[in-house]
C-alpha positions in Angstrom: -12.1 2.6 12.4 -8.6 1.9 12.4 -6.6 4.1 9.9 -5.8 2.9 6.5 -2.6 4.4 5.0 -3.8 4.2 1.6 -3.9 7.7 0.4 -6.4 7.3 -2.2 -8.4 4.7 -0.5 -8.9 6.9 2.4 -10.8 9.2 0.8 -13.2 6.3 -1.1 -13.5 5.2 2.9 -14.7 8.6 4.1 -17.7 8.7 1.6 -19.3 5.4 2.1 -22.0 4.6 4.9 -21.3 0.9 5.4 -19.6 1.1 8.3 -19.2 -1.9 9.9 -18.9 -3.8 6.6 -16.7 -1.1 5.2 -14.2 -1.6 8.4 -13.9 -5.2 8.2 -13.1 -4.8 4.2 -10.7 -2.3 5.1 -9.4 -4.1 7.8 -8.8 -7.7 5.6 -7.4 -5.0 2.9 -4.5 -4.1 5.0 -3.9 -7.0 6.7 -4.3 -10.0 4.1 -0.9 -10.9 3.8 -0.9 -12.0 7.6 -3.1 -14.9 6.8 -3.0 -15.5 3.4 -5.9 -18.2 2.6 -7.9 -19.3 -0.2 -10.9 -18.4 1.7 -10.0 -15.0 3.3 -9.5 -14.4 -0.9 -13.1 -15.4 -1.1 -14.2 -13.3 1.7 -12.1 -10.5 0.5 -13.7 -10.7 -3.0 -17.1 -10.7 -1.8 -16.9 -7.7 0.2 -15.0 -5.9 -3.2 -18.2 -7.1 -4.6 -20.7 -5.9 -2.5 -19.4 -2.1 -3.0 -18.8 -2.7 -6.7 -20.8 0.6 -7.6 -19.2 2.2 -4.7 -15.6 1.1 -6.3 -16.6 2.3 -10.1 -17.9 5.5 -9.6 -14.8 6.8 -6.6 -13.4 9.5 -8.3 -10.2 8.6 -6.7 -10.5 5.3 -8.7 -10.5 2.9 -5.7 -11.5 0.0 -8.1 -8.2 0.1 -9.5 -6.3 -0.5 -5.7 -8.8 -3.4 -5.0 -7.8 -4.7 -8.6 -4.2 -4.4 -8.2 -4.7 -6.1 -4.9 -6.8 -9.4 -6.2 -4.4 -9.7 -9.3 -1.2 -9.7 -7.1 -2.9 -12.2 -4.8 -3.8 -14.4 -8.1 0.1 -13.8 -9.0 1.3 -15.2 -6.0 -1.4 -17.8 -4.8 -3.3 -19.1 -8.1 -6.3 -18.7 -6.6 -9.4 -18.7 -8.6 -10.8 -14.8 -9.1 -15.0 -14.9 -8.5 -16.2 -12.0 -9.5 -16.6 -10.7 -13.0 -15.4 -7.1 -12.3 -12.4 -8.1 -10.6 -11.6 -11.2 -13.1 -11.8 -8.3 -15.9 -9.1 -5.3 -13.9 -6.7 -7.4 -12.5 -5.9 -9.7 -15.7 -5.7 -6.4 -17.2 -3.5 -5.2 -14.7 -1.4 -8.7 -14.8 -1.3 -9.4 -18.7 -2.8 -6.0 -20.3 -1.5 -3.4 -23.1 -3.2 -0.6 -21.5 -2.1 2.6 -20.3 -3.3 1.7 -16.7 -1.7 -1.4 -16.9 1.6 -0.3 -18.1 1.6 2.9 -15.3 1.1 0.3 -12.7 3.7 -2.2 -13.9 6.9 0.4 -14.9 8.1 0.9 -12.0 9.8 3.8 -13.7 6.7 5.7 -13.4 6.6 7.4 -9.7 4.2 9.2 -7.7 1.9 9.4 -5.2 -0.7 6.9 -6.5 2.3 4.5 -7.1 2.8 4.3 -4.0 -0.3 3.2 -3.1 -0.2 0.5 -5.1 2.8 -0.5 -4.0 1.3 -0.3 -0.5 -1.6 -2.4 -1.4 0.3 -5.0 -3.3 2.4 -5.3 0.3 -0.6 -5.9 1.6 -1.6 -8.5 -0.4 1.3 -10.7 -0.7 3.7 -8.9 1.9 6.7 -9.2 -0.4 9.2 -7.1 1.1 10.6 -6.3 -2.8 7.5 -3.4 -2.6 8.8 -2.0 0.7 12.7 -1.8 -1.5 10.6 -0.2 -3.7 9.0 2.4 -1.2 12.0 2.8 0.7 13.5 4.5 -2.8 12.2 7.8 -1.9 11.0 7.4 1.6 13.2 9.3 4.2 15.2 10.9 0.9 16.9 14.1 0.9 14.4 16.9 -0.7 15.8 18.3 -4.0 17.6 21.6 -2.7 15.6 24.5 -3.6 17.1 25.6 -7.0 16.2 22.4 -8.4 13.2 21.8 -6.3 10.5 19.6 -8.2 6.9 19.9 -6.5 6.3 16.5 -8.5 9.5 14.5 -6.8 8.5 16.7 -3.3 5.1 14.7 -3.4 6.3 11.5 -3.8 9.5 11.6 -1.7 7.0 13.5 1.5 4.2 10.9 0.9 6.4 8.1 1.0 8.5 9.1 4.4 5.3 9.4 5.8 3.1 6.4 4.8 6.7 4.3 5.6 6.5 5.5 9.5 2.7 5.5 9.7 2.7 2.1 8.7 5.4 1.1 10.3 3.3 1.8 13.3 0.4 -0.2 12.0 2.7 -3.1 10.8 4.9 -4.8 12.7 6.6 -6.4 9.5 7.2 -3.2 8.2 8.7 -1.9 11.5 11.0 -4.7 11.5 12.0 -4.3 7.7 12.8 -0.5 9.3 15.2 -2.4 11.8 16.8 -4.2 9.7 17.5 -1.7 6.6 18.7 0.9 9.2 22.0 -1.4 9.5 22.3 -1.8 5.5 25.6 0.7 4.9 24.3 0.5 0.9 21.7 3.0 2.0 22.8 6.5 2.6 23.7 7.9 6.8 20.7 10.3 6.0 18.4 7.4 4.9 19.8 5.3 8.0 19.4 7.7 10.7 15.4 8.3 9.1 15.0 4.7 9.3 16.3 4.3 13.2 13.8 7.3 14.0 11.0 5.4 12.8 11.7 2.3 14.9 12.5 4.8 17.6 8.6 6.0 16.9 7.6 3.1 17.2 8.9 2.0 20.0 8.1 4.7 21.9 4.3 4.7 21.0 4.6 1.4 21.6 5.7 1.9 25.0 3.3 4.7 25.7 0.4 2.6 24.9 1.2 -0.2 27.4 1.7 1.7 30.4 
């Protein structure tokens, strides 16, 4: 199965024994935003559906990615949401007062599981504004050590490395990589971390065509 750089997700993945099913919804998860139709959002919604138990009862709270991904697809698209479950999360996520919904729309609020949905809502509408986002911490000097801060260590070490494993996975993302690397707004630290990315990538690349 090809790897998923959803941190959360991964684990949800790992514990279910659809595996063929599970691949292909893992597969459209990651790649939606390549072929964004009305009835690949179908599809896509159907196969949510079919591991609706499955979603609920994750103790990593995989529902909640899957719902952040239909609601950002209904953002962009307008395309009609099928399925109860999913109708109910993602117009909390989109309109709601909730804590949840508030966490995953203050973009003040960072860490790991931020990520991932910023990741996922990529995915879904591949709006390079969640790769800005992403970029924020990825490839960022670590706090020096008298003011280290294991919280801001997570995010800024999960980040750099979902950024170059997915550049790897995603072409788009790579080529986002390319093209902030030149940006001189971004720091010669975050540059250089961005050109070894491509560099990755291009070399794995290579390797796998010869």
């Amino acid at each position: 199965m090809k790897k998923i750089v959803i941190f959360l997700l991964v684990f949800f993945i790992a514990n279910l024994c659809h595996a063929n099913e599970l691949q292909n919804f893992g597969k459209q998860m990651s790649y939606f935003y390549l072929n964004p139709t009305e009835n690949n959002f179908i599809e896509f919604q159907n196969r949510a559906a079919s591991f609706e138990q499955e979603l609920k009862s994750s103790k990593n709270r995989a529902d909640v990615l899957v719902a952040v991904m239909v609601a950002r697809i209904f953002e962009k698209y307008n395309w009609s949401i099928q399925h109860l479950f999913l109708k109910k999360q993602a117009f909390e996520i989109l309109h709601g007062k909730s804590k949840l919904a508030k966490f995953i729309n203050d973009d003040s609020i960072v860490n790991p599981t931020k990520l991932d949905i910023w990741w996922v809502s990529y995915f879904a509408t591949g709006d390079e504004k969640y790769l800005y986002k992403i970029l924020l911490y990825a490839g960022e000097e670590l706090p020096e050590q008298k003011k280290k801060n294991v919280s801001k260590l997570l995010i800024i070490g999960a980040a750099t490395w979902s950024f170059k494993s997915n550049s790897q996975q995603h072409k788009s993302v790579r080529d986002f990589a390319l093209k902030m690397s030149s940006d001189t707004s971004l720091s010669i630290k975050k540059r250089e971390y961005l050109l070894e990315v491509v560099a990755f990538v291009d070399n794995a690349n290579a390797q796998q065509t010869k």
